[in-house]
C-alpha positions as a LaTeX table, in Angstrom:
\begin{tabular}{lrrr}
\hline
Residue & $x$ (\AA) & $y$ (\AA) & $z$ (\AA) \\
\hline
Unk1 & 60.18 & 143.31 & 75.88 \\
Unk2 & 63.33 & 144.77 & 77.58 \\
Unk3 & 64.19 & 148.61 & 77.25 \\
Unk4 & 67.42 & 148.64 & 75.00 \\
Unk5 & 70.08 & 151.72 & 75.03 \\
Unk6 & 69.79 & 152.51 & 71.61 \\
Unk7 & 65.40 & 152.53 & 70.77 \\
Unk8 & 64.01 & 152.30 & 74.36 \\
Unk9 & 61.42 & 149.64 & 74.00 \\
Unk10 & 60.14 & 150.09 & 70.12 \\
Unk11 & 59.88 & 146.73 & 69.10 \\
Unk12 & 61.09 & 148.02 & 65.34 \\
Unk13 & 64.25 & 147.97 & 66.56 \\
Unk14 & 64.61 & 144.13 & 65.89 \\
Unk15 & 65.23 & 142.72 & 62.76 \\
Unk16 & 62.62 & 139.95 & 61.78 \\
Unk17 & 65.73 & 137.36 & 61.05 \\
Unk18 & 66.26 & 137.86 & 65.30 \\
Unk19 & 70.20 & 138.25 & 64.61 \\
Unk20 & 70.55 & 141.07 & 66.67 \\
Unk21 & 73.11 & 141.97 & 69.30 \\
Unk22 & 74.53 & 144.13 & 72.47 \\
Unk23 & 77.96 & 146.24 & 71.89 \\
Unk24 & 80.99 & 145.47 & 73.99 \\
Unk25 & 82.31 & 148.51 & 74.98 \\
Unk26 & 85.38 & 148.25 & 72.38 \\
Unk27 & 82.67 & 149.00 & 69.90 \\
Unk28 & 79.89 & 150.94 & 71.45 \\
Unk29 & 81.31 & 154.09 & 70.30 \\
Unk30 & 79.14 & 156.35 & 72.73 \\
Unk31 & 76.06 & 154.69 & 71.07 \\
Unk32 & 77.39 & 155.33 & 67.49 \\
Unk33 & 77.27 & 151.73 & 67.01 \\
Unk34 & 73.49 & 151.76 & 67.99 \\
Unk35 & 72.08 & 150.27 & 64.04 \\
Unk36 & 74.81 & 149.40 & 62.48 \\
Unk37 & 75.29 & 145.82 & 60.86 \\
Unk38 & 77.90 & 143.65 & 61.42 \\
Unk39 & 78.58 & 140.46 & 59.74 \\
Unk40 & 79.47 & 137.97 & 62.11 \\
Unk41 & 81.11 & 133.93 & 62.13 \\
Unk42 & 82.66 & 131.73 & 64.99 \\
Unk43 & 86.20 & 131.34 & 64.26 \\
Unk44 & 87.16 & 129.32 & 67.66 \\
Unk45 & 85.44 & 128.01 & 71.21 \\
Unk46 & 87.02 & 126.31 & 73.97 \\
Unk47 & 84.94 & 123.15 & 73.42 \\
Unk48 & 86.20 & 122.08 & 69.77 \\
Unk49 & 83.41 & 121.17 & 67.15 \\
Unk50 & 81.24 & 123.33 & 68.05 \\
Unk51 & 81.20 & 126.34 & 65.44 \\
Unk52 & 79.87 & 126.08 & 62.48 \\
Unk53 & 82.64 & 127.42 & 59.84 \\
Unk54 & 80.36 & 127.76 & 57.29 \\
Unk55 & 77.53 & 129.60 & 58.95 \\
Unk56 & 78.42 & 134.20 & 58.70 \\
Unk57 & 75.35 & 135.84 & 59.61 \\
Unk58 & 74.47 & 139.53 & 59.93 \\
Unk59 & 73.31 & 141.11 & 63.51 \\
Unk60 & 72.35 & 144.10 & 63.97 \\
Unk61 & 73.74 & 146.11 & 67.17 \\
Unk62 & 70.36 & 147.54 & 69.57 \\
Unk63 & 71.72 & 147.61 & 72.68 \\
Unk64 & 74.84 & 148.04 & 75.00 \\
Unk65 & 76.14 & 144.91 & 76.41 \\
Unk66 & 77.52 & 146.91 & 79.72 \\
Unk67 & 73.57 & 147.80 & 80.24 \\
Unk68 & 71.26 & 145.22 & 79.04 \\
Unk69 & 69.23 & 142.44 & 80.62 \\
Unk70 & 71.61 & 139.63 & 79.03 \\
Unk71 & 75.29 & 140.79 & 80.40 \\
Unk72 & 78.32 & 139.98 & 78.46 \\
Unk73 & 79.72 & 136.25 & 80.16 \\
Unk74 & 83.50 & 138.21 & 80.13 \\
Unk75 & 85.16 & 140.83 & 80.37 \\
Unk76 & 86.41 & 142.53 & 77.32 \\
Unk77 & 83.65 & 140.98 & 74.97 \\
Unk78 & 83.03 & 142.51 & 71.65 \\
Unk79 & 79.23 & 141.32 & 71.21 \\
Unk80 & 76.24 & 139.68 & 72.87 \\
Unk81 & 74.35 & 138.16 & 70.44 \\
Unk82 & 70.97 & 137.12 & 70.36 \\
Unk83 & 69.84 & 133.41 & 71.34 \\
Unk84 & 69.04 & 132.93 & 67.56 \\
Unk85 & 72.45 & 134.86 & 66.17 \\
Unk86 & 74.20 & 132.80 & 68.50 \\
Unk87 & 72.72 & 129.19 & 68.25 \\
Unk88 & 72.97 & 129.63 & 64.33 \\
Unk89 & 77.30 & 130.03 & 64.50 \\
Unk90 & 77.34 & 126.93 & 67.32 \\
Unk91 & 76.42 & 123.30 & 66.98 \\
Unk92 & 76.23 & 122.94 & 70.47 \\
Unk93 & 76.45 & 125.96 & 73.36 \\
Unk94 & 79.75 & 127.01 & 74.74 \\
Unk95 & 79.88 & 129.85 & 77.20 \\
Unk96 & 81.50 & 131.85 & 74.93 \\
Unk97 & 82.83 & 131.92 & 71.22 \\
Unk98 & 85.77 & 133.47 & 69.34 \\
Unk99 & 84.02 & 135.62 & 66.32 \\
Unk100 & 85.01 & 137.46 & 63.41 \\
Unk101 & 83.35 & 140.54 & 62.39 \\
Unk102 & 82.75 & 143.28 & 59.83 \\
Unk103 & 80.87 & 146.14 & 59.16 \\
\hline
\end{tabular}
C-alpha cells in the first residue's frame, strides 16, 4: 500500500466500495479536501460511447493528485480516481474523462 497525503499508509482510509480518489489542486484546499465525498459521473470523453450516463458514484478524496503514486494524465485535472471509480463511469478506457461533481 502507497503512503497517501491525507492518512499516511492506514489502510482505513479506503472505503470498502474502492471509489476513492486524488485531489487536483483546484480542490485540494491545503488538504481540507482530505475525506470529503464527492459524487461523481462522466459527462464527456474524447472517444464517444464510452461513459456511462447513467452510472454517478461517490469517491472519497485520500490523497493529493500533485503527490501520489498515480499522477494526474493533465494538467489542470480536478480528480484521479481509483481504477474501480473510474472503470465503473467508462465502458471502455479513455485517457481521460470529462466529470461532474458534487459534494
Amino acid at each position: 500500500m502507497s503512503t497517501t497525503a491525507c492518512s499516511g499508509n492506514s489502510a482505513a482510509q479506503f472505503p470498502s466500495s474502492n471509489f476513492f480518489a486524488a485531489a487536483g489542486e483546484g480542490i485540494w484546499d491545503n488538504g481540507a479536501a482530505c475525506g470529503r465525498q464527492y459524487l461523481v459521473r462522466c459527462i464527456s470523453t474524447a472517444k464517444p460511447g464510452t461513459c456511462n450516463f447513467d452510472q454517478t458514484i461517490q469517491v472519497k478524496i485520500v490523497d493529493r493528485a500533485q503527490t501520489s503514486s498515480s499522477r494526474p494524465s493533465r494538467g489542470g485535472t480536478t480528480m484521479v480516481l481509483s481504477t474501480m471509480a473510474f472503470g465503473t463511469i467508462v465502458n471502455r478506457s479513455p485517457p481521460s474523462v470529462n466529470i461532474e461533481f458534487q459534494q
